[in-house]
C-alpha positions as CSV (number, residue, x, y, z in Angstrom):
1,X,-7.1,-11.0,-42.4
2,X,-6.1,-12.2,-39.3
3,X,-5.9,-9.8,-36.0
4,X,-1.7,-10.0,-34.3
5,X,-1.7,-9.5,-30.6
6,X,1.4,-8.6,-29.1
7,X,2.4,-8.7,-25.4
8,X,4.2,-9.7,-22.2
9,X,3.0,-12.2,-20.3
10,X,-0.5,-13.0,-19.3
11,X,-1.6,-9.3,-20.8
12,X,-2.4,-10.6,-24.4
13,X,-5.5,-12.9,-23.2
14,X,-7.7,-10.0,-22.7
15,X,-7.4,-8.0,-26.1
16,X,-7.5,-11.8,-27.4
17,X,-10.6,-13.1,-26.0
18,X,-12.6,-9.9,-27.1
19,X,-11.4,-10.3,-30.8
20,X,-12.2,-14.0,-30.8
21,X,-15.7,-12.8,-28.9
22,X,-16.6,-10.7,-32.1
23,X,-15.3,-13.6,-34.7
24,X,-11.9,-12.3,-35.4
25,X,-9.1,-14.7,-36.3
26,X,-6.2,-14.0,-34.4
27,X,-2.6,-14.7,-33.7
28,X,-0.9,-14.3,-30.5
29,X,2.0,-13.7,-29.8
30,X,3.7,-13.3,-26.3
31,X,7.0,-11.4,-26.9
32,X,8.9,-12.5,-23.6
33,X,9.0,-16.3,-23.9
34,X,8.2,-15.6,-20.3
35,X,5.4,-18.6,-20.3
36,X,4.4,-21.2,-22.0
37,X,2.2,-21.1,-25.4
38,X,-0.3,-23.1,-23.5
39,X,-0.2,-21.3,-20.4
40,X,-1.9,-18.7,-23.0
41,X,-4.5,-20.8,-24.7
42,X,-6.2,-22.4,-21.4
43,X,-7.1,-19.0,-21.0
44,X,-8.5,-18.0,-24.0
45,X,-12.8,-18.2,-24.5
46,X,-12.2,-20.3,-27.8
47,X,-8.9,-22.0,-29.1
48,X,-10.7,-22.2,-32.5
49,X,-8.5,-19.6,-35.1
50,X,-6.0,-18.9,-32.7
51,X,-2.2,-19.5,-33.3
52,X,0.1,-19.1,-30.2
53,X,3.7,-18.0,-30.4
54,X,5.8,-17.1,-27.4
55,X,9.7,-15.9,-27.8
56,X,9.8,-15.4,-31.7
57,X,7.4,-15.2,-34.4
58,X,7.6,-16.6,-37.6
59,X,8.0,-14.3,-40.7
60,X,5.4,-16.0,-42.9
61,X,3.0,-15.7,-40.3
62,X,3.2,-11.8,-40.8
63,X,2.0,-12.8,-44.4
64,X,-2.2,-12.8,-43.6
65,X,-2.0,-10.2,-40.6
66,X,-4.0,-7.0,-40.6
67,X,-3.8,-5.4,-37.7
68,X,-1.7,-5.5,-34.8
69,X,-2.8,-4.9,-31.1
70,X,-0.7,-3.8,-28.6
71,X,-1.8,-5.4,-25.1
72,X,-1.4,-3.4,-22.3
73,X,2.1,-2.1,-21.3
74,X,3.5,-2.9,-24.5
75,X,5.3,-0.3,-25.6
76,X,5.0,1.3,-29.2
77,X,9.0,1.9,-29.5
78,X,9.5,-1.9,-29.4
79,X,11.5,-2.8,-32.6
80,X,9.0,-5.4,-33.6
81,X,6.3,-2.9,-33.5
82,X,8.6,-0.3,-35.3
83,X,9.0,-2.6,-37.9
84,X,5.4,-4.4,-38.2
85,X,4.6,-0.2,-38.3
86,X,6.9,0.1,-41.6
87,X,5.3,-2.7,-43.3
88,X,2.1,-1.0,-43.2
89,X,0.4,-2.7,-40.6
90,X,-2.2,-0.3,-38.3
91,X,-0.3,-0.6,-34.7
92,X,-3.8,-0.1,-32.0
93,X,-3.7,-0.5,-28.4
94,X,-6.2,-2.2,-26.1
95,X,-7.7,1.0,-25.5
96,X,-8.6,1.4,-29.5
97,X,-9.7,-1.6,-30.0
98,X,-12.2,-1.6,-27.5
99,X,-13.3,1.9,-28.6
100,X,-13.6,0.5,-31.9
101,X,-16.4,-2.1,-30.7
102,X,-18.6,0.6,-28.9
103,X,-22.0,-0.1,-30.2
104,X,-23.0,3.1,-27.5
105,X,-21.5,7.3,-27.3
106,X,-18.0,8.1,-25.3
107,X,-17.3,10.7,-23.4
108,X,-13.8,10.7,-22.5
109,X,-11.3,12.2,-20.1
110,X,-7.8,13.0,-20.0
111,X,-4.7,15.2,-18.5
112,X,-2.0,15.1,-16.1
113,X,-3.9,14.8,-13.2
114,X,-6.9,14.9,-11.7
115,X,-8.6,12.1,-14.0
116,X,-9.9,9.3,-11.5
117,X,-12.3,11.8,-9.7
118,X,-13.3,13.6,-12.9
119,X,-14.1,10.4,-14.1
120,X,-15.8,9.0,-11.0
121,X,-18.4,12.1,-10.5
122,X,-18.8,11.8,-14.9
123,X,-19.7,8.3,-14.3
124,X,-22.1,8.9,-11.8
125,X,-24.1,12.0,-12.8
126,X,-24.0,10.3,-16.0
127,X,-25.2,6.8,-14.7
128,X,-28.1,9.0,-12.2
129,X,-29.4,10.3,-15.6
130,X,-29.7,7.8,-18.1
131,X,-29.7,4.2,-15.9
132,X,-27.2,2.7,-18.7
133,X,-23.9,4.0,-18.3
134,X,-20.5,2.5,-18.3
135,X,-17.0,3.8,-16.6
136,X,-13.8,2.7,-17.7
137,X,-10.5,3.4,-16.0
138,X,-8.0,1.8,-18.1
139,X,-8.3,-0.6,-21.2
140,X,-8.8,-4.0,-18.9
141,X,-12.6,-2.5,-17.8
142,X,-13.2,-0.9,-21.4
143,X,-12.4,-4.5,-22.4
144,X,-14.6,-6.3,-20.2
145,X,-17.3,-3.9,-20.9
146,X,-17.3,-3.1,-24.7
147,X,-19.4,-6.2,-25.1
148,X,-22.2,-5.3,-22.8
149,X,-22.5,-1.3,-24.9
150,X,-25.9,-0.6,-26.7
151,X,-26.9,1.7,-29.2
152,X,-28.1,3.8,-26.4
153,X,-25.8,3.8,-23.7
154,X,-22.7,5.5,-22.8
155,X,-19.1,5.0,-21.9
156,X,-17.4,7.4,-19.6
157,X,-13.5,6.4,-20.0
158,X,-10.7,7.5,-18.4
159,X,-7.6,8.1,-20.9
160,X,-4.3,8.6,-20.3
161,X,-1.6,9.6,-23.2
162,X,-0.1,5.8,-23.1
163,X,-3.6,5.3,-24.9
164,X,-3.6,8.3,-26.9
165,X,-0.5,7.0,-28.9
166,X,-2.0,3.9,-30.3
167,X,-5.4,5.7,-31.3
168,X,-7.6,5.8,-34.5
169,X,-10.3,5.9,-35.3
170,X,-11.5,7.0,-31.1
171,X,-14.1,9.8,-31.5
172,X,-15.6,11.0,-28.3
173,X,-18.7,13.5,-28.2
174,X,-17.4,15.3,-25.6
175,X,-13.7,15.3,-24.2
176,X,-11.8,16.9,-21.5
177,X,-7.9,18.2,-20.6
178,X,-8.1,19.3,-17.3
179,X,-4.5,20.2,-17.2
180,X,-0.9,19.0,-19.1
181,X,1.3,19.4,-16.2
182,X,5.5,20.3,-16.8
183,X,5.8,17.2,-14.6
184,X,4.7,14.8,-17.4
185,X,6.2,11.1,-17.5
186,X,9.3,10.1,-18.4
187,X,8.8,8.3,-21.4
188,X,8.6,11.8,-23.4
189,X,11.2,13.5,-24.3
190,X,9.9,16.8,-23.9
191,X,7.3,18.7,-22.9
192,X,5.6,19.6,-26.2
193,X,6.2,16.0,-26.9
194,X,3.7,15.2,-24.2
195,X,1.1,17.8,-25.1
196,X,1.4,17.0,-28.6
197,X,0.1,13.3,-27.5
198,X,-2.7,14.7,-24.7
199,X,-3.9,16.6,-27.5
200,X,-4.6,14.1,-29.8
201,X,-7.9,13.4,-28.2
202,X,-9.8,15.8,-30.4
203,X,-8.2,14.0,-33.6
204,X,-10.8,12.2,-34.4
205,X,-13.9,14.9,-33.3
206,X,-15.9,17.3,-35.7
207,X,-17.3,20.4,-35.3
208,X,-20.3,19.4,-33.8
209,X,-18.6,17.3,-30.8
210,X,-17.1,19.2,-28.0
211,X,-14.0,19.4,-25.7
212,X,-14.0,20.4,-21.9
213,X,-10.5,22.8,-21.4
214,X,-9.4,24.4,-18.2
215,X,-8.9,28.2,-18.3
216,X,-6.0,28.3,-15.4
217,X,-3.6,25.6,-17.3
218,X,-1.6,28.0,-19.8
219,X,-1.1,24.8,-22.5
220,X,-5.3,24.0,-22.1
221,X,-5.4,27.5,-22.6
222,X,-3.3,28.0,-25.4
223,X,-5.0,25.1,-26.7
224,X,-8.6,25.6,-26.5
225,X,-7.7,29.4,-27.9
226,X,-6.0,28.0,-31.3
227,X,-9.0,25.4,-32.5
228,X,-11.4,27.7,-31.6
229,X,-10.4,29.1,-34.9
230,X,-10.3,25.6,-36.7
231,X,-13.6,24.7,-38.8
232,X,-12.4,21.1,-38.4
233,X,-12.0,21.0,-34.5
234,X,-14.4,20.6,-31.8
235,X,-16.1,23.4,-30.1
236,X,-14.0,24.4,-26.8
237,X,-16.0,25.2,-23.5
238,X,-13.3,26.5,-20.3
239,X,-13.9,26.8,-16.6
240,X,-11.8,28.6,-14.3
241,X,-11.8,28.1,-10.9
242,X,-10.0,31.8,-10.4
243,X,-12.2,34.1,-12.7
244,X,-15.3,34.6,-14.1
245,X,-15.4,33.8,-17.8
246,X,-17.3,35.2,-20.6
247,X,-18.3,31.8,-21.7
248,X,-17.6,28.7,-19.6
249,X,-18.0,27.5,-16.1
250,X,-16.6,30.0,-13.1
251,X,-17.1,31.0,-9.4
252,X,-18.8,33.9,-7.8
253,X,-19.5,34.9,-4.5
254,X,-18.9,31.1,-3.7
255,X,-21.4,30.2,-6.1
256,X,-20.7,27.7,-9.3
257,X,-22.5,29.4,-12.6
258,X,-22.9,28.3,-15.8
259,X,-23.0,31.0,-18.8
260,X,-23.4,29.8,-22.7
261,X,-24.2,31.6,-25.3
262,X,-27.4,32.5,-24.5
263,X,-28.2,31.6,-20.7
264,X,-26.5,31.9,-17.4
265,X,-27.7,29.7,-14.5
266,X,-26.3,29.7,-11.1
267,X,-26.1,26.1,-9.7
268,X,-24.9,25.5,-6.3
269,X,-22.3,26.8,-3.8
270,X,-19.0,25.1,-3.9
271,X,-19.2,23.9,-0.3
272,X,-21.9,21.2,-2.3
273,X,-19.2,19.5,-3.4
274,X,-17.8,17.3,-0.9
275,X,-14.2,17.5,-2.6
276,X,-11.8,19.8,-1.0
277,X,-9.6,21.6,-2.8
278,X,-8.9,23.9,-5.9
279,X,-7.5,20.8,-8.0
280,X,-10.3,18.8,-7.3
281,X,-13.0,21.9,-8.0
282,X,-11.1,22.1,-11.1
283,X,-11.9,18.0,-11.6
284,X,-15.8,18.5,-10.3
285,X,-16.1,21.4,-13.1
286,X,-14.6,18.9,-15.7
287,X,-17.2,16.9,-15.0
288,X,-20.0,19.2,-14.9
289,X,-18.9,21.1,-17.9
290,X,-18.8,17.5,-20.2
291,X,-22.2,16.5,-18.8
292,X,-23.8,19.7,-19.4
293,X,-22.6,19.9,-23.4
294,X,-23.9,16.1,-23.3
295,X,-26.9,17.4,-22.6
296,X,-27.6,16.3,-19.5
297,X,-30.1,18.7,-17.3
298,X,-28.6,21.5,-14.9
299,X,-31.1,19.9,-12.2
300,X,-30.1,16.0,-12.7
301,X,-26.4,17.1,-12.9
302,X,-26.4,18.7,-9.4
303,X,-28.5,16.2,-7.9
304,X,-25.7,14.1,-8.6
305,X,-22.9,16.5,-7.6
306,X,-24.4,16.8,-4.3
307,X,-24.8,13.1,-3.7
308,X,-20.9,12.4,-4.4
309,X,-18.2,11.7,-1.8
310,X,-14.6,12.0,-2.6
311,X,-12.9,9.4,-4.2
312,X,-10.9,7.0,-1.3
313,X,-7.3,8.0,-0.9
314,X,-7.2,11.5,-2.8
315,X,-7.7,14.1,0.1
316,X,-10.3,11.7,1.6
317,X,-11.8,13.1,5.1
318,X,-12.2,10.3,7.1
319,X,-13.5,11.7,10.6
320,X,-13.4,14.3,13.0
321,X,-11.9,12.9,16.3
322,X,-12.4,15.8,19.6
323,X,-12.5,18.1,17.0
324,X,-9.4,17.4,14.7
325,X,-10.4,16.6,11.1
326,X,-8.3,13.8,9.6
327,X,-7.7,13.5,5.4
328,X,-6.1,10.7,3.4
329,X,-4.3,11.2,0.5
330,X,-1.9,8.5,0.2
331,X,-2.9,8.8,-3.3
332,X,-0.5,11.8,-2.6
333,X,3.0,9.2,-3.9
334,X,4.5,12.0,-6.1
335,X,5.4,15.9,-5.3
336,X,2.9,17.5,-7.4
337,X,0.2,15.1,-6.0
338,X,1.3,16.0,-1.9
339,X,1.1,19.8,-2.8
340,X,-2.3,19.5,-4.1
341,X,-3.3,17.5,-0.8
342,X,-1.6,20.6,1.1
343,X,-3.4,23.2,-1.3
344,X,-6.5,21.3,-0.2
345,X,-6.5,22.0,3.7
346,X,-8.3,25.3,4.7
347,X,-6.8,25.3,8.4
348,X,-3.7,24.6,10.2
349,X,-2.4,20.4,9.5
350,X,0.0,18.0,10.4
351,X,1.4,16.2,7.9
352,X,2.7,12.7,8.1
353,X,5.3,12.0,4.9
354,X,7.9,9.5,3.9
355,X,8.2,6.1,2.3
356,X,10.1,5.1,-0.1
357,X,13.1,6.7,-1.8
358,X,13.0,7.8,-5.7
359,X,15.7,10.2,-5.5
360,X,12.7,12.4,-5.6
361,X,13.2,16.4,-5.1
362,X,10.9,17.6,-2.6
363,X,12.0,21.2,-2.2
364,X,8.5,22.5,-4.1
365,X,6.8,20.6,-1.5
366,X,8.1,22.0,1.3
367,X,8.1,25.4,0.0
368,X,4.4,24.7,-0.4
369,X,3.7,24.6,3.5
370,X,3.4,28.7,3.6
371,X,2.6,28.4,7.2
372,X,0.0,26.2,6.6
373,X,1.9,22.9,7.9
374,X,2.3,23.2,11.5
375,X,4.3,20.0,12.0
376,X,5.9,17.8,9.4
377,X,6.1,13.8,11.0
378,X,8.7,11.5,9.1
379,X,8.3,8.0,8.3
380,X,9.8,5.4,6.1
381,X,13.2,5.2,4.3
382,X,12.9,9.3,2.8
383,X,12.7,10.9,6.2
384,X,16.0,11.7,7.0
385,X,16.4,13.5,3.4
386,X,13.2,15.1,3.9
387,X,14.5,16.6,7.2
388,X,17.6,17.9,5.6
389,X,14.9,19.5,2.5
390,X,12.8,21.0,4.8
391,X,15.9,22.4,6.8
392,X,17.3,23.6,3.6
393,X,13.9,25.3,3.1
394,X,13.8,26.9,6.5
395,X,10.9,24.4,7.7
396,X,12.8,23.1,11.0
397,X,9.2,21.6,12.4
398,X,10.0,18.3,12.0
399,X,10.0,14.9,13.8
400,X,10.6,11.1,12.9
401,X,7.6,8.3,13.6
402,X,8.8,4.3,13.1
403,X,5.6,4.3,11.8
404,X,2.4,5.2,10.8
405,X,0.5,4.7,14.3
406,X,3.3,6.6,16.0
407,X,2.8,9.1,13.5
408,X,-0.9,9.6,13.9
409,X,-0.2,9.6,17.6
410,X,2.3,12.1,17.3
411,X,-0.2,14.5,15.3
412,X,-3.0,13.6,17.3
413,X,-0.3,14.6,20.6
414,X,-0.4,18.5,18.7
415,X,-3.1,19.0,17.1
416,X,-6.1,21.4,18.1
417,X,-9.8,21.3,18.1
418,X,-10.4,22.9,14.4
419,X,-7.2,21.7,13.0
420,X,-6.2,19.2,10.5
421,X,-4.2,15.7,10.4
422,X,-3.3,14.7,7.1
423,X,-1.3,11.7,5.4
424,X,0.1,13.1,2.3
425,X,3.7,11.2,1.7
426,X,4.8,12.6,-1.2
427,X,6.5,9.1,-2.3
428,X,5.4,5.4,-2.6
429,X,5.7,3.2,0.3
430,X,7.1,-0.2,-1.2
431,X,8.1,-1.2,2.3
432,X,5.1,-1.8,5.3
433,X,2.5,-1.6,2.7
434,X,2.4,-2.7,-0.5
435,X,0.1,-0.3,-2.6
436,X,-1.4,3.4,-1.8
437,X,-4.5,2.2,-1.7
438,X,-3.0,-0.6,1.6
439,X,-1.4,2.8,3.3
440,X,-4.5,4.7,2.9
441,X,-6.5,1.5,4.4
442,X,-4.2,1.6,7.3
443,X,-4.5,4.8,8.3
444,X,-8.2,4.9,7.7
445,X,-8.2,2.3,10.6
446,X,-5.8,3.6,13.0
447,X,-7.7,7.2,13.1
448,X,-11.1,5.0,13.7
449,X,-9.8,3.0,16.3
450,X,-8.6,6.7,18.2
C-alpha cells in the first residue's frame, strides 16, 4: 500500500522525503493548489514512486492508500481528513510517523507550559550521560533526526497536544505533564477537551514505563491519583515545588530531595539551578524526575543541572549593569507567560510591556505585580490600554517609551543598585521586530552596550 501525505504548501516534502528514505511509496498531495506539482517534486530526495497532486485528488487514487500523513499544520477537522478517516484509513501526523521509525527509546514531554526548558535541561543531562542523545522540538527536527536513531540511543521530544491528536502507536518510557493550564488554545472546545488530548500521552505506555506529574497542578494531580489505581497505566512519580511529598521530588530547607520507595537522597540547593523562578523549578524537576526513573545516576544528573543556563528569552539574566540585574523574557508574548516572568523576580523590577494588540485581557497581569513592580514602561500599539488596565487595577505607575531603548533608559533612569529591569511584554510584537526571539535579541544588545 501506498503512504498519502497531505498538506499546505511546502510542508508535505519533509514527512515525504523520510517515507521515500525508508522505501515507502507515496502520494502527495498538496491541498491548497497554492504551488505547483513540481515546485513539490524538485524537492523531494527521489521522484521514483511518488505521484504529485496539488488542488484536488483523484478518487481512484484513494484505491491503493494505507495510511495518510498529516504534514505539519494540517489540521485533523479538514473534511478530507474526516472523510479519508471514515473510510478506514489510519490518519498520523508528522510527529507519529517519525516516532514510528525510532530504532532508539523516547522520553517525551508535554503540558501547557513550561516544555522548551524542560526539554532543553532533559536533553542535556541526558546527552552528558549517554554521548548519544537526540532532542526534538517539534516534528521537523524529529524528522530530520529519526534516521540517524540506533538501537541504543535516545530521543528527548518535545510534544505538544497538536501532536497528541494524530498519535498511535507512540510509546515513551518515561513521560511528563508539567501542568494543563485553564488557558489552553483555542482550537478546544473545552477544557476537559484539552486534558483529555494532553493525557493521551500515556496511551500507549505499560506498567513498567513511567510518567513524570506535577503535584501543584489540580488536573496532573487528579491525574496521576486515578491511574495510580490502573494495572494498565504507567507508574506516576509527582514533585511539588510547595510541599514535601511522601514519594516524589520536593524542597526542604532550600534543598532538592529525592525520596522513592526505598531511598531518599538530598541533591543540591535550588540556587544550583541557574533558572529563576517557581515555574521554571517546576520545569528543572520535570526534568530531573524523567531522568532519574530513566535511570540515569543522581551524581551525572546534577552534574548536568549545575552546568545549565536558562534557556534564551524565558526569564534570561543577561547582566548586572552598577548593580541593576536585567532579565529577558520576551518569550513572555501571552498573559500567563508575563506573570510567570513577574513570579520569577525576587526583588523590586521595572517592567517594560506592550506590542501588539490581541484584544488580550491583561487585568491578571497586573493584579500580579503585588508590589513587586515598581514601574510599569509602555511600548508598542497595547500601551495606552494597558494604562487604562493597570489604572482600573489601581497600578497608576506607569509611563510610555517610543521604544525599546527609551524604555531601558527609562528603567535604567529608576532603578536601584539590587533591583531588577525586566522585559516581559505580555503580547507579540509584530511591528519593530518580527519574532520574540528578534525583541529579546534587541534588548540583549541595548542593555550590553549600557
Amino acid at each position: 500500500m501506498k503512504s498519502l501525505v497531505i498538506g499546505n504548501g511546502i510542508k508535505v516534502v519533509a514527512p515525504a522525503n523520510l517515507l521515500l528514505a525508508k522505501g515507502v511509496s507515496v502520494v502527495v498531495f498538496e491541498i491548497s493548489a497554492g504551488i505547483y506539482p513540481y515546485e513539490i517534486t524538485s524537492n523531494l530526495i527521489s521522484t521514483e514512486d511518488v505521484e504529485v497532486y496539488s488542488g484536488s485528488l483523484p478518487v481512484y487514487v484513494l484505491a491503493d492508500i494505507g495510511d495518510v500523513i498529516l504534514a505539519d499544520g494540517m489540521s485533523p477537522d479538514e473534511t478530507i481528513v474526516r472523510q479519508l478517516r471514515g473510510r478506514g484509513h489510519r490518519i498520523i501526523g508528522e510527529f507519529e510517523l517519525a516516532a514510528s521509525y525510532d530504532r532508539g527509546k523516547l522520553l517525551a514531554i508535554t503540558g501547557t507550559k513550561g516544555r522548551t526548558s524542560a526539554t532543553a535541561l532533559l536533553g542535556k543531562i541526558v546527552k552528558d550521560a549517554t554521548r548519544n542523545a537526540f532532542v526534538v522540538e517539534d516534528s521537523a527536527s524529529y524528522l530530520d533526526a529519526v534516521c540517524s536513531t540506533t538501537k541504543d540511543s535516545t530521543t528527548v521530544a518535545k510534544v505538544s497536544a497538536y501532536h497528541l491528536e494524530t498519535m498511535a502507536s507512540f510509546r515513551p518510557i518515561v513521560s511528563s505533564i508539567i501542568n494543563i493550564k485553564r488557558n489552553y488554545p483555542e482550537d478546544y472546545a473545552s477544557y476537559s477537551d484539552y486534558a483529555g488530548v494532553i493525557e493521551r500521552i500515556i496511551r500507549n505506555q505499560t506498567p513498567i514505563d513511567h510518567i513524570v506529574l506535577n503535584y501543584e497542578d489540580d488536573e496532573t494531580r487528579r491525574f496521576g491519583i486515578e491511574i495510580d489505581d490502573r494495572p494498565d497505566a504507567p507508574i506516576p512519580f509527582f514533585f511539588s515545588t510547595l510541599r514535601e511529598l511522601r514519594c516524589g521530588l520536593f524542597i526542604r530547607n532550600n534543598t532538592i530531595v529525592l525520596r522513592d520507595v526505598d531511598m531518599e537522597r538530598e541533591l543540591m540547593k535550588t540556587s544550583d539551578i541557574s533558572m529563576v523562578g517557581r515555574h521554571n523549578l517546576e520545569n528543572a524537576f520535570t526534568a530531573i524526575a524523567m531522568a532519574y526513573k530513566y535511570g540515569i545516576s543522581i551524581e551525572s544528573i546534577v552534574r548536568s543541572c549545575r552546568g545549565f543556563g536558562p534557556v534564551a528569552h524565558r526569564v534570561e539574566y543577561i547582566a548586572t549593569k552598577n548593580g541593576v540585574k536585567f532579565f529577558n523574557d520576551s518569550k513572555g508574548t501571552d498573559v500567563p507567560t508575563a506573570i510567570n516572568g513577574i513570579e520569577a523576580m525576587d526583588c523590586p523590577t521595572y517592567l517594560i510591556g506592550g506590542g501588539y494588540d490581541n484584544g488580550a485581557d491583561y487585568g491578571e497581569w497586573i493584579e500580579s505585580f503585588r508590589g513587586k513592580v515598581r514601574k510599569l514602561v509602555l511600548i508598542g500599539q497595547t500601551r495606552e490600554r494597558m494604562a487604562s488596565c493597570a489604572h482600573n487595577h489601581g497600578f497608576y505607575d506607569y509611563v510610555y517609551a517610543e521604544d525599546l531603548n527609551e524604555a531601558v533608559s527609562i528603567c535604567t533612569s529608576y532603578a536601584n543598585p539590587g533591583e531588577a529591569v525586566l522585559l516581559s511584554p505580555a503580547c507579540e510584537d509584530r511591528g519593530t521586530y518580527k519574532t520574540f526571539e528578534e525583541r529579546g535579541n534587541a534588548f540583549r544588545a541595548i542593555v550590553e552596550s549600557l
